[in-house]
C-alpha positions as CSV (number, residue, x, y, z in Angstrom):
1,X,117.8,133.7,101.2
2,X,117.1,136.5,103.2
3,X,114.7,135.0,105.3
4,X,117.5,132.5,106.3
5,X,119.8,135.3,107.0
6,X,116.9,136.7,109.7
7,X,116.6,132.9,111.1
8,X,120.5,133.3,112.0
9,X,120.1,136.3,113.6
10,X,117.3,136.0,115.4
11,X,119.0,132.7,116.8
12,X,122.2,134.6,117.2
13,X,120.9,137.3,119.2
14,X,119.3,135.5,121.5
15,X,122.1,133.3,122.2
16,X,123.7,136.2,122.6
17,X,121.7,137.5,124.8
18,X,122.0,134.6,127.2
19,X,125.6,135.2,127.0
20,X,125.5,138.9,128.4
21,X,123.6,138.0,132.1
22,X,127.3,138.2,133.8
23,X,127.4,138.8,137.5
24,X,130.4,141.2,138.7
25,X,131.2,140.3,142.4
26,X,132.8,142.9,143.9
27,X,136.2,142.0,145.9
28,X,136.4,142.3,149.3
29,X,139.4,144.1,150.8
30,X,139.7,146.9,153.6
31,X,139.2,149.8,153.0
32,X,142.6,150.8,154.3
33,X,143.4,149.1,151.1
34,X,141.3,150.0,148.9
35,X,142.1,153.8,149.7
36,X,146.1,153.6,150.1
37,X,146.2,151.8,146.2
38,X,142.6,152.1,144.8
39,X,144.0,151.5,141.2
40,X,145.4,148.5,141.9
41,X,142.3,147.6,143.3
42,X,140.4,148.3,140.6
43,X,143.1,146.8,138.5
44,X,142.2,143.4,140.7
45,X,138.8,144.0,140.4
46,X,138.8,143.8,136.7
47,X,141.3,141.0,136.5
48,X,138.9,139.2,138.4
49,X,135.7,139.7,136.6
50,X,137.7,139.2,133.4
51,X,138.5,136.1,134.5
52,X,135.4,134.6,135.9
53,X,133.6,135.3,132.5
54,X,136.0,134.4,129.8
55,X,134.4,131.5,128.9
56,X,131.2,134.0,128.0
57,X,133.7,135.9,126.2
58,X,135.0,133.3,123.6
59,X,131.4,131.9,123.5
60,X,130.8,134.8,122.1
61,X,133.6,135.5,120.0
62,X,132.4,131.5,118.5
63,X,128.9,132.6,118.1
64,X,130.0,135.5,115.9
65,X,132.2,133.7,113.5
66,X,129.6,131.1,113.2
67,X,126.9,133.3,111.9
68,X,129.7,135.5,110.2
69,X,130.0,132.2,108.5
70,X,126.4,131.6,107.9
71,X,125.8,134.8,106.6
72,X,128.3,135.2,103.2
């Protein structure tokens, strides 16, 4: 049994792994912008990066139920 348990987490891990390469691409704006709100600019900046990797995020979020799962 315990070997099975280290084959689902060596297959987790490095599907997680995989998961965690995300690219943040900084917005562009002005720096007039950027200096007269920079919160809300880093509020955008966030939002957008959120965004542009939630499907890593629930991918994630899958793989650790699944081998939550496989684990009891």
């Amino acid at each position: 049994m315990a070997q099975k348990n280290e084959i689902y987490l060596i297959e987790y891990v490095t599907k997680l792994k995989q998961l965690n390469d995300i690219n943040l691409e900084i917005p562009d704006a002005p720096i007039d912008e950027i200096i007269e709100d920079p919160k809300q600019y880093a509020m955008d900046f966030i939002e957008s990066a959120f965004i542009a990797n939630l499907p890593s995020f629930v991918k994630a979020y899958e793989l650790g139920v699944d081998f939550g799962k496989k684990n009891k």
